[in-house]
VOTI-78547 format. One record per residue (C-alpha): x, y, z. Coordinates in steps of 0.5 Angstrom, whole numbers, padded with zeros to 4 digits, always signed. Layout:
REM VOTI-78547
XYZ...
This chain:
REM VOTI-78547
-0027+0044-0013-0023+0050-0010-0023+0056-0004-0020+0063-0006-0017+0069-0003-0021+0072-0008-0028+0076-0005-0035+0073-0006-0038+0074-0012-0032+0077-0015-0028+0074-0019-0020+0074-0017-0016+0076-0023-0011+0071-0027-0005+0070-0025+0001+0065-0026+0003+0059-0021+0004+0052-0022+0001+0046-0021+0001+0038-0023-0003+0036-0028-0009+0030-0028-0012+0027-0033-0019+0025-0034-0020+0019-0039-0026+0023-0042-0020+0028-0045-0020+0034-0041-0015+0035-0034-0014+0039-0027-0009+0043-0025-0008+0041-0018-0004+0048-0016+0001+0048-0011-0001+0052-0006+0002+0060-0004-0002+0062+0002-0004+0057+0007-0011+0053+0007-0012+0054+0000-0012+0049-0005-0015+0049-0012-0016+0045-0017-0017+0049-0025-0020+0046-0031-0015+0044-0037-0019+0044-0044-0017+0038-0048-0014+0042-0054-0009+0046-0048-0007+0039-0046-0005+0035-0052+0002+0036-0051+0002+0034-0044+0002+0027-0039-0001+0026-0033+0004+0029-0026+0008+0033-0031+0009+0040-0027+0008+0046-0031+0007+0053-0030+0001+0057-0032-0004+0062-0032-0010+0061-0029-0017+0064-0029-0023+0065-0025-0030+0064-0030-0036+0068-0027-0038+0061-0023-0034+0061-0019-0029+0056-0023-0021+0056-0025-0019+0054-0032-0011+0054-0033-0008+0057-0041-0001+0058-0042+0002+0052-0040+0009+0051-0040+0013+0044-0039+0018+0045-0032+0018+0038-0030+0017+0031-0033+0018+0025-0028+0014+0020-0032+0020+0016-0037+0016+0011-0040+0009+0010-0042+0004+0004-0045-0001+0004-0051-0003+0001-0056+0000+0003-0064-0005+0006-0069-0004+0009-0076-0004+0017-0077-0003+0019-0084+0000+0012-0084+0005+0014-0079+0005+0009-0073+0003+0013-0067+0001+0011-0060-0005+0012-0056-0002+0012-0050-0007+0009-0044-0013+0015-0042-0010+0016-0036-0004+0019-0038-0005+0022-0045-0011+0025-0048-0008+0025-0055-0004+0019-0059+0004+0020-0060+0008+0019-0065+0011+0013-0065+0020+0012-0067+0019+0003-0067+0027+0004-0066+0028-0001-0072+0023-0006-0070+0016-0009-0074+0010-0006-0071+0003-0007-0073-0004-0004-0071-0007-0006-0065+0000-0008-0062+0001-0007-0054+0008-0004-0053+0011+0000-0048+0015+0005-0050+0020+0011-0048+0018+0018-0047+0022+0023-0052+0023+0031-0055+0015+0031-0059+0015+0023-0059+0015+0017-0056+0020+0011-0057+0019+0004-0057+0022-0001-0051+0018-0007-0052+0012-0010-0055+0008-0015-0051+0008-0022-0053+0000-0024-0057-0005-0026-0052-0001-0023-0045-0005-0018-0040-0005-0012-0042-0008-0009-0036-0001-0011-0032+0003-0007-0036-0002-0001-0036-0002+0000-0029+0006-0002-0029+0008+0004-0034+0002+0008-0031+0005+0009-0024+0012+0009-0026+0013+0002-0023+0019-0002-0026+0019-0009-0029+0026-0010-0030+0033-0010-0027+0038-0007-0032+0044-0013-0033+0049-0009-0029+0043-0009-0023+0044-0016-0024+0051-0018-0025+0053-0014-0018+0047-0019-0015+0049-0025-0017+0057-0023-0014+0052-0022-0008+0050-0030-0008+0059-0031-0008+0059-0028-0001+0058-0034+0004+0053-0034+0010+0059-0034+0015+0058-0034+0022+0065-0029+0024+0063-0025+0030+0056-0026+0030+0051-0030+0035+0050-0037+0034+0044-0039+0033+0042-0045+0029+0042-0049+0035+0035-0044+0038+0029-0048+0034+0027-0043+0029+0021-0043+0025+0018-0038+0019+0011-0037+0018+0008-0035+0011+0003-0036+0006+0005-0042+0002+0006-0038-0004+0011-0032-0001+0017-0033-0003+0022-0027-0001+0022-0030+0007+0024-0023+0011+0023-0027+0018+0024-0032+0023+0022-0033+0030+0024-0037+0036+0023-0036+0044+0026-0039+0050+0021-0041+0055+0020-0037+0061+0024-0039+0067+0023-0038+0075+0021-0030+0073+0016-0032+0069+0018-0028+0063+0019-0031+0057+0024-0029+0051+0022-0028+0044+0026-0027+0038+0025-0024+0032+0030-0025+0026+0030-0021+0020+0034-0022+0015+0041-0019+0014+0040-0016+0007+0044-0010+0009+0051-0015+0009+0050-0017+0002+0046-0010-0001+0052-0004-0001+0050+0002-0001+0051+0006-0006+0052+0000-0012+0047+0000-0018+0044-0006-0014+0043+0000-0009+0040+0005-0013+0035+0000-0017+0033-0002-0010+0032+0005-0007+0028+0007-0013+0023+0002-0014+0023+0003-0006+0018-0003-0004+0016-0010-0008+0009-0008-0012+0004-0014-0010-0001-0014-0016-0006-0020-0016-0003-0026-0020+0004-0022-0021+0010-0020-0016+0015-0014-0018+0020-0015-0013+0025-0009-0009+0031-0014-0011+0032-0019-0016+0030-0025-0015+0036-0029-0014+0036-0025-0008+0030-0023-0005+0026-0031-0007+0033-0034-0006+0040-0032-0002+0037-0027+0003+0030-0032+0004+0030-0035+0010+0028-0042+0007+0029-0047+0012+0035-0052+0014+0040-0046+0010+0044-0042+0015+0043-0035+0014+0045-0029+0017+0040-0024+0021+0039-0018+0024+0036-0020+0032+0031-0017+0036+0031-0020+0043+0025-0018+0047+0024-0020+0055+0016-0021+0056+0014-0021+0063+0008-0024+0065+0004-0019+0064+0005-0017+0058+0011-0012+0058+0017-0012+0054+0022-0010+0059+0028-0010+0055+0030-0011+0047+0036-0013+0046+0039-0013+0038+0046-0016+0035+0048-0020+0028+0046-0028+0028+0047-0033+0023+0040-0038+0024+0037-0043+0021+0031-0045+0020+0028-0052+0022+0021-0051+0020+0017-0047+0014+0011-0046+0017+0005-0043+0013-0002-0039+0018-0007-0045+0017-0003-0050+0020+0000-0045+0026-0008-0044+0026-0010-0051+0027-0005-0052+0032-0007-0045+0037-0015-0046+0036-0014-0054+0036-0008-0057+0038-0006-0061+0032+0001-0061+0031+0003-0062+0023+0008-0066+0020+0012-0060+0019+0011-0057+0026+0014-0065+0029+0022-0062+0029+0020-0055+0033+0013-0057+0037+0015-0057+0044+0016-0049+0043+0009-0048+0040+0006-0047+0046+0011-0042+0048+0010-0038+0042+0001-0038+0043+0004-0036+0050+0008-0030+0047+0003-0027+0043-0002-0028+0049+0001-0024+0053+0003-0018+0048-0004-0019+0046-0007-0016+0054-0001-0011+0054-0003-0009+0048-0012-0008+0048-0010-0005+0055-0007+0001+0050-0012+0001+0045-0011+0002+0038-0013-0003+0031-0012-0009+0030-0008-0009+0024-0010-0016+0020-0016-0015+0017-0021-0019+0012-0019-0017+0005-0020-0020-0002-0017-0025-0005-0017-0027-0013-0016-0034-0016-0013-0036-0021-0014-0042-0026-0007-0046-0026-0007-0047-0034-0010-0040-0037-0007-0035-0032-0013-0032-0032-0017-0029-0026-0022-0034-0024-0025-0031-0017-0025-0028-0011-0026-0029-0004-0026-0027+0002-0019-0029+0007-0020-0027+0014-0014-0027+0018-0013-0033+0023-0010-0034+0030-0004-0034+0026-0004-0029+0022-0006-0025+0029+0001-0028+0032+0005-0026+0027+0003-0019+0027+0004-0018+0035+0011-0021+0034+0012-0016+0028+0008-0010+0032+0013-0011+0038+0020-0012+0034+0018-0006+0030+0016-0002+0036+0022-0005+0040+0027-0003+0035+0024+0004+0035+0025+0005+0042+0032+0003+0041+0034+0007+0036+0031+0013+0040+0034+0013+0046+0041+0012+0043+0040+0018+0038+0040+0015+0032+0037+0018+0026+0031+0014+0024+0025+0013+0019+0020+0013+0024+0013+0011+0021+0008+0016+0025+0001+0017+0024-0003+0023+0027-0009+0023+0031-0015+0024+0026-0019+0031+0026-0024+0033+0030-0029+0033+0023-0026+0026+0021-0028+0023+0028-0035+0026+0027-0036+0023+0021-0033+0017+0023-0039+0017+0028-0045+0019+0024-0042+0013+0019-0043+0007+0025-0049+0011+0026-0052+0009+0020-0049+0002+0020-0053+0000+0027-0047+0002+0032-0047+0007+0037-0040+0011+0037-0041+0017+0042-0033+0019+0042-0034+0026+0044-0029+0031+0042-0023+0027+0041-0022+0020+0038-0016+0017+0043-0013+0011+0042-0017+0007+0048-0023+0009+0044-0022+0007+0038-0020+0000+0041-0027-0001+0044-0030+0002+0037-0026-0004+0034-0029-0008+0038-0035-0007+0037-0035-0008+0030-0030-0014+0030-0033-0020+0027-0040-0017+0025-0043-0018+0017-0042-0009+0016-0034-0010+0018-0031-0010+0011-0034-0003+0011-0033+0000+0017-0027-0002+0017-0024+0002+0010-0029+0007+0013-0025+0007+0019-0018+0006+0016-0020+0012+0011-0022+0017+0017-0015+0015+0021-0011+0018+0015-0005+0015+0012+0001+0014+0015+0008+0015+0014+0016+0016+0014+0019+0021+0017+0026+0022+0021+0022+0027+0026+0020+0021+0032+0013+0021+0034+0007+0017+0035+0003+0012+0031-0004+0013+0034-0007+0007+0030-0003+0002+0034-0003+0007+0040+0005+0006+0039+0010+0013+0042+0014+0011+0037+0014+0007+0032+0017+0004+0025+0019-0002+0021+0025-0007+0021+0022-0013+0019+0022-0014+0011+0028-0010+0009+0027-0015+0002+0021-0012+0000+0021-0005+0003+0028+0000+0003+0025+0004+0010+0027-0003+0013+0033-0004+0010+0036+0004+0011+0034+0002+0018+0037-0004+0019+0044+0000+0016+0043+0005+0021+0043-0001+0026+0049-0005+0024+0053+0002+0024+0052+0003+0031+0053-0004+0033+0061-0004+0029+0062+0003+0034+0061+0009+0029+0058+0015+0034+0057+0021+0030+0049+0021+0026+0046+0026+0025+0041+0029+0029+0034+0028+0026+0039+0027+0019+0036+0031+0013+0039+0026+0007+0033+0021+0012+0028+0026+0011+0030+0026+0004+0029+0019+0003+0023+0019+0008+0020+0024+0003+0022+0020-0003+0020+0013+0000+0012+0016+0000+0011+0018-0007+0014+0010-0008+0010+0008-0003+0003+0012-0005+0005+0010-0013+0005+0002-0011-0002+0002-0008-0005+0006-0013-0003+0001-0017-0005-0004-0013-0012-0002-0013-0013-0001-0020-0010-0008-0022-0016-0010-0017-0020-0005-0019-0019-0009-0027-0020-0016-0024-0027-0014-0020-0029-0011-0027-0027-0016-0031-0030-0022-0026-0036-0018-0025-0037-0018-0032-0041-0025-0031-0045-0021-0025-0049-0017-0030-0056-0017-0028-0055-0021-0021-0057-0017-0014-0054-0015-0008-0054-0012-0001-0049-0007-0001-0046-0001+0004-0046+0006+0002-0037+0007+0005-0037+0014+0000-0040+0019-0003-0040+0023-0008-0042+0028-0014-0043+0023-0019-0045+0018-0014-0045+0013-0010-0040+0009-0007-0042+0002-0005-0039-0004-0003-0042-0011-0003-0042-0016+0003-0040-0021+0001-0035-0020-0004-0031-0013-0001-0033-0011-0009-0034-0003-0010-0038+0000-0015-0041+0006-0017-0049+0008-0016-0049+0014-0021-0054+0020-0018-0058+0019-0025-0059+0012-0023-0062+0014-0016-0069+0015-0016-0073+0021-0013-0067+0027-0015-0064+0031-0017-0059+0030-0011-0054+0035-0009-0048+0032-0004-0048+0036+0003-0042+0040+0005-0037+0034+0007-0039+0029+0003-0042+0025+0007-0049+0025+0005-0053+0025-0002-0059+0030-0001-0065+0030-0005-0072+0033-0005-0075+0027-0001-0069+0022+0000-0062+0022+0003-0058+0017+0002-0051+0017+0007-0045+0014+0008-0046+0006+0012-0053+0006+0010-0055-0001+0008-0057-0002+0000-0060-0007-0005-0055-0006-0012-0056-0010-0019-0050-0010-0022-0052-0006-0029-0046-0006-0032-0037-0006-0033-0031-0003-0036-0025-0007-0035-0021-0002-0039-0024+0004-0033-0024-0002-0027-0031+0002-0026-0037-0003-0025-0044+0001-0025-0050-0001-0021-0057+0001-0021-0062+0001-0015-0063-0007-0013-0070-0009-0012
């Protein structure tokens, strides 16, 4: 639970510090301690009666103390800092007095509720604002909606609406035409979007020049120019930068910008003519971009394309309806993405599209109906090279003109991280023998190996676990998973600010401006903030998946199936299942021959006469779900 400066066996005497809190939905909560000295990290037990004036992530000051066990607990608390404003919660009476029994995660006791006027009942799901003692209502949730959305949307401080005034400077934004001025013309390139049918908010478009005499091909990649139209500084600005990214929780977008915009004026929909940002990159026969040019377009677009009929076109030839006006430069793009292929595995690194997991939706009810497994096609291969290649480009350009940048890095794993990445393909039946060090061209064959077997959804988020997250920062290094020097992203500035911030950089330089900063503070300041959001935006992902699987698995009760064990902990086991890229709990209590003791590094469940160990293959039964927990819960298959 925690390390300390403090003597073995004696206790360390109380002290005062500062921490976040996190909260248990069985009523208790953590401190997670900012940490004074280096490598010390420490986590203090809160009891329930000291957290009742509380929410989850507020920062406090406190006295923390060690118990003779070993164990911190924190009294004293005092509120420094609150960043959550908005809460979600069911209404319950008190004495009479409406009060709000805020989401378990977020609260452990009800709130007075103010109704601001309104009629409320018990058993009303609202979303409300947080006051002095109190909380205010903001909205009620129609009868019948999922009340699992606004749960997880007030949980992680997410935005469902736009204020009218956001709105009123983004429909002034559609006045403004797409005018081509001094820009390349290039809607007479045949040019094509490549989506799921489903995307609407169109960020990119690509075209290629087939190779002449030289044998190098051109590629151009063409993101939409949402720069020219979203100011910075205005409130549209602002609404953008906080939210940070588009949240995509299954069956529900909550789009950067407003739709007018993002599905609409700045989509790159097809026979419309839009203005763009341009990469032009030069690929020599074997692979090399040996030049990138950037500059201001006007496209339009001749064909929308979506990844199953490019697919059918790169596997068997077959050219759709939709493809007739654009198909004698189809081969050329199969060409293009070939060669950045070679170029590429010669480099190592991952392949960033993976198998994920698809809910289903029945049409009429809106309810989750399934879940399936999507794995990526040659399309969506294609498209990630072009995106991976403009993105590293743009990243290299930037560099070498000293422009300040939010450059997505990604460190080389640690040596520990690495071996437990070892002993985990061990387990599933692969030989990893990495030696010290994991380089990028051993993690390539390592990819390799796993590509296409049944145990590679969980390698792979075992994988993606060991190489650690990424993230934005103005200081330029490399991103190992992609074996790239430098990289960061350009390609959907509708639905991501670090794109759009990028892109205003861009624009600056090509209309002459000179005097950037170097390794810019205010960049790194967004760069900082843009994580958070960013990390918010997944967590929230997650449980809204989390929810649907319980709620689906609720019809599994009682079924078996085969698993793979992808963590451990000290309540149990993580298992994945095969064909479902479902997880759930296996609790310690449920496994036979116990008790059980985690080992040092987590990786490994350890008991008298059996261990069970991450990438181990296991037959669950599903045993039970809560939907409102998003937890499913197994017991030991046959």
């Amino acid at each position: 639970m925690s390390h300390s400066s403090s003597s073995p066996g004696l206790p360390a005497s109380p002290r005062p510090v500062t921490g976040r809190i996190d909260i248990h939905p069985r009523g208790f909560g953590f401190l997670g301690v900012q940490p004074s000295t280096p490598g010390e990290v420490l986590s203090a037990f809160i009891p329930p009666p000291e957290l009742s004036p509380f929410l989850a992530d507020d920062v406090v000051s406190a006295t923390v103390s060690q118990g003779a066990d070993g164990r911190w607990s924190a009294s004293g608390l005092s509120l420094l800092q609150r960043t959550r404003d908005q809460v979600y919660g069911e209404v319950v009476l008190r004495k009479g007095a409406p009060h709000l029994r805020i989401d378990k995660e977020v609260a452990n006791t009800d709130w007075p509720l103010d109704a601001a006027g309104s009629e409320i009942q018990p058993g009303d799901a609202v979303v409300a604002r947080v006051a002095e003692g109190k909380v205010v209502l903001l909205y009620k949730l129609e009868p019948g909606a999922d009340r699992s959305i606004a749960r997880v949307i007030a949980r992680h401080g997410l935005r469902r609406d736009f204020a009218p005034e956001v709105l009123e400077v983004a429909r002034a934004a559609q006045a403004q035409p797409h005018a081509l001025g001094a820009r390349r013309d290039l809607r007479s390139l045949p040019t094509v979007t490549v989506d799921a049918p489903s995307t609407r908010d169109i960020d990119d478009a690509i075209s290629v020049l087939p190779a002449g005499a030289d044998g190098a091909l051109r590629l151009l990649v063409s993101i939409a120019d949402v720069a020219e139209f979203v100011t910075e500084g205005t409130v549209l600005d602002q609404a953008a930068r906080e939210r940070a990214t588009s949240v995509y929780l299954a069956g529900h977008v909550l789009p950067m910008l407003p739709e007018e915009l993002s599905a609409h004026w700045l989509s790159l929909v097809p026979h419309e003519e839009r203005l763009c940002l341009t990469v032009e990159l030069r690929i020599d026969a074997e692979g090399r971009v040996t030049a990138a040019d950037v500059y201001e377009s006007i496209i339009r677009s001749w064909a929308r394309l979506n990844y199953d009929e490019v697919a059918d076109f790169l596997d068997r030839g077959i050219v759709s309806q939709a493809m007739e006006p654009v198909r004698d430069v189809m081969p050329w793009f199969r060409a293009a993405a070939a060669r950045l292929a070679v170029a590429r595995s010669g480099r190592g690194g991952i392949e960033m599209s993976r198998e994920e997991a698809r809910f289903t939706f029945n049409l009429e009810t809106g309810q989750v109906s399934g879940i399936e497994n999507v794995r990526p096609t040659s399309a969506h291969k294609m498209i990630e090279r072009f995106m991976v290649a403009a993105n590293e480009a743009i990243g290299e350009w930037m560099l070498t003109r000293g422009l300040p940048a939010l450059y997505r890095v990604q460190d080389e794993p640690d040596p520990q991280r690495v071996a437990d990445l070892a002993a985990f393909a061990q387990h599933s039946g692969f030989a990893a023998g990495f030696g010290g060090r994991l380089t990028p061209l051993a993690l390539g064959a390592f990819d390799r190996q796993i590509s296409g077997c049944s145990a590679e959804p969980a390698l792979r988020s075992v994988l993606r676990r060991s190489l650690g997250p990424a993230r934005y920062t103005v200081v330029p290094s490399g991103h190992f998973g992609l074996a790239a020097r430098w990289y960061l992203h350009f390609t959907s500035p509708i639905r991501r600010y670090a794109d759009l911030a990028v892109h205003r950089v861009l624009k600056q330089y090509l209309r002459g401006r000179r005097d950037f900063s170097h390794q810019d503070p205010a960049v790194e300041q967004l760069a900082v903030h843009i994580n958070a959001r960013a990390r918010a935006a997944s967590r929230a992902e997650q449980d809204r998946d989390r929810v649907l699987e319980a709620r689906l698995m609720a019809t599994h009760v009682g079924k078996t199936y085969l698993g793979r064990i992808t963590r451990v902990k000290p309540f149990g086991l993580i298992v994945q299942l095969d064909d479902m890229l479902v997880e759930g709990v296996l609790p310690v209590d449920a496994l036979p021959g116990g008790p059980f003791q985690p080992d040092a590094r987590e990786t490994s469940l350890v008991g008298p006469g059996s261990t069970f160990t991450i990438g181990m293959p296991l037959q669950v039964k599903v045993s039970s779900t809560d939907e409102l927990l998003g937890r499913i819960e197994f017991t030991m298959g046959r």
